[in-house]
C-alpha positions in Angstrom: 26.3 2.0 -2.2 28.5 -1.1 -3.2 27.4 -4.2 -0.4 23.8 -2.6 0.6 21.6 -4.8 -1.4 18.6 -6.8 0.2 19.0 -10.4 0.5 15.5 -11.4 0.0 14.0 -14.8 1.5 11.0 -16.4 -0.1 9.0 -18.7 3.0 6.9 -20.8 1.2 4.3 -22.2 4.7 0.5 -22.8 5.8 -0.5 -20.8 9.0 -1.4 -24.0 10.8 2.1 -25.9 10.6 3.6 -25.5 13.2 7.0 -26.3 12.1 6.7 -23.3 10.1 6.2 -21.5 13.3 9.6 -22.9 14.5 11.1 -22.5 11.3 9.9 -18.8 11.1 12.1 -18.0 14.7 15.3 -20.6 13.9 15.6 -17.9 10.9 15.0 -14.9 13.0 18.0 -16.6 15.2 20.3 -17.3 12.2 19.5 -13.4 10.7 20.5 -12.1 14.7 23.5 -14.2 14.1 24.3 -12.5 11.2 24.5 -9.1 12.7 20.8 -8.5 11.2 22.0 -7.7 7.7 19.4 -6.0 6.0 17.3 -9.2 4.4 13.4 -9.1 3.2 11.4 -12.1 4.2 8.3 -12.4 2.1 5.7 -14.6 3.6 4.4 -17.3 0.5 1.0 -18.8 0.9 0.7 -23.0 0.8 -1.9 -25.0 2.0 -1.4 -28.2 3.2 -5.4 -29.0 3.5 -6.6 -27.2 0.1 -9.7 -29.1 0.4 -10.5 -28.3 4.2 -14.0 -27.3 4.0 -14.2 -23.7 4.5 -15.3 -23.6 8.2 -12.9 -26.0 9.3 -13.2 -28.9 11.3 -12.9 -30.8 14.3 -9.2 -30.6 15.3 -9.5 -33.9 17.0 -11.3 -35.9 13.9 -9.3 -34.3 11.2 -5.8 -35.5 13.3 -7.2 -38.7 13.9 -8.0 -39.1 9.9 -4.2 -37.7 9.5 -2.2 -39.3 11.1 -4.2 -42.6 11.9 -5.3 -42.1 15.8 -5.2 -39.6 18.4 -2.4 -41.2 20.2 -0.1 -40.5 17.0 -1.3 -37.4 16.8 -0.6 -36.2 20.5 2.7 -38.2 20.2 3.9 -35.9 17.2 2.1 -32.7 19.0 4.9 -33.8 21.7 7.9 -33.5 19.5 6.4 -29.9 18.2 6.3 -28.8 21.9 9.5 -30.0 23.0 10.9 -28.3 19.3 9.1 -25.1 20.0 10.6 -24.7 23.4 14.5 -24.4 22.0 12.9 -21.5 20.4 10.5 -19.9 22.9 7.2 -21.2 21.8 5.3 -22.5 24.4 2.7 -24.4 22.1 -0.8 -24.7 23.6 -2.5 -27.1 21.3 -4.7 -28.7 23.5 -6.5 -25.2 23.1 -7.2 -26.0 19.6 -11.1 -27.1 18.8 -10.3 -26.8 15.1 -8.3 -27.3 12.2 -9.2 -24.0 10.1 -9.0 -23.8 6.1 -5.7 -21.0 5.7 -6.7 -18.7 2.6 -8.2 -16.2 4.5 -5.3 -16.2 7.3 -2.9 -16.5 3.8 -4.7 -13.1 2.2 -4.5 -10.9 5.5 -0.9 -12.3 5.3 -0.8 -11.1 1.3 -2.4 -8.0 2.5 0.2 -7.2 5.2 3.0 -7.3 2.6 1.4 -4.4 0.9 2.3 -2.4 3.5 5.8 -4.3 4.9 3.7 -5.8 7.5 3.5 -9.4 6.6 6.6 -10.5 9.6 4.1 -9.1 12.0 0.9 -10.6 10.9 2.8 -14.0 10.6 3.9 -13.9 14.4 0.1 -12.4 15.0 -1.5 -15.6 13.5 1.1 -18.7 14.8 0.8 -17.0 18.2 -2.9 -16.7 18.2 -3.1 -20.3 17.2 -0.7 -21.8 18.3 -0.4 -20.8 22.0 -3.7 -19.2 22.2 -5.8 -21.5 20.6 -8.3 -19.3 18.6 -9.6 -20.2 15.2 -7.4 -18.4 12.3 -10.0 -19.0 10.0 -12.4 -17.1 11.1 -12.4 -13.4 9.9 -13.2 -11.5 12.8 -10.3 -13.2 14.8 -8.2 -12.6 11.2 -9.6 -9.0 11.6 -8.1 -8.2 15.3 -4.9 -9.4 14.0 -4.5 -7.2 11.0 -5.3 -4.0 13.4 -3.0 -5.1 15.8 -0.2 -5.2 13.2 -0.9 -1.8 12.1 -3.6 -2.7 9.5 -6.5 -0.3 8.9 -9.8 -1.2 9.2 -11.9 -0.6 6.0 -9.0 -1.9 4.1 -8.9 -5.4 5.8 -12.5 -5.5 5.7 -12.8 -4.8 1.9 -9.6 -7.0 0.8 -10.4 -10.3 3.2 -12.2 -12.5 1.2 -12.4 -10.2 -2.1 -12.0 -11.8 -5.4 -8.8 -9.6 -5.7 -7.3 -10.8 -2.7 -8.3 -14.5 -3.3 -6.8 -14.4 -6.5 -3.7 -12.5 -5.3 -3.1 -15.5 -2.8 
């Protein structure tokens, strides 16, 4: 039918900006505004801290080593809370104890668009995060997340942290 195709959005994000949490729901309000035409968002992985070793680290000594003190940090954690309320985040990041490495929370995310999941799992992982504080990069957490979004099981199990998935990602 002439004026049905997709519009297809490429987001290009890391799982632990939070910007690209706000980002991610100023879109959702500009698509609503729209009249929810029918557009695909596909989730792209980027890291911002490639060489974050792979357990993470402390949240507090890798912002202080960002961004030069705590006070700086805590300052721009501020203007991320005050942005996240215009969109109806409530950002807990004083619940964060560390800074996870993403390619694990980036494959369940990879994984999730097999299956036209990935929107879900996106929201799953900022919110946990985010406003709940627990560690994306660990598995079992990633694991929860993927079930909750309709994942199964054994398939998130085999794929997270396969040599497929990785090099998928």
């Amino acid at each position: 039918m002439p004026g049905t195709e997709q519009l297809k959005i490429e987001v290009i994000s890391d799982t632990i900006c939070p910007w690209c949490y706000v980002g991610k729901r100023r879109l959702e309000r500009a698509i609503a505004l729209l009249g929810n035409p029918p557009i695909e968002v596909e989730w792209k992985p980027f890291q911002l801290n490639s060489t974050m070793p792979r357990e993470g680290m402390n949240r507090r000594e890798y912002r202080i080593r960002k961004f030069g003190s705590w006070e700086r940090s805590r300052a721009l954690d501020a203007q991320v809370r005050a942005a996240g309320a215009e969109v109806g985040i409530v950002f807990a990041l004083d619940k964060i104890v560390r800074t996870p490495n993403t390619l694990v929370s980036h494959q369940l995310i990879w994984l999730a668009g097999l299956h036209g999941r990935q929107n879900a799992v996106v929201e799953a992982i900022f919110r946990e995060y985010f406003c709940n504080g627990h560690d994306i990069g660990d598995t079992a957490v990633l694991l929860e997340l993927g079930l909750s979004a309709g994942l199964k099981r054994d398939e998130v199990e085999r794929r997270l942290n396969s040599a497929e998935t990785s090099e998928a990602v």
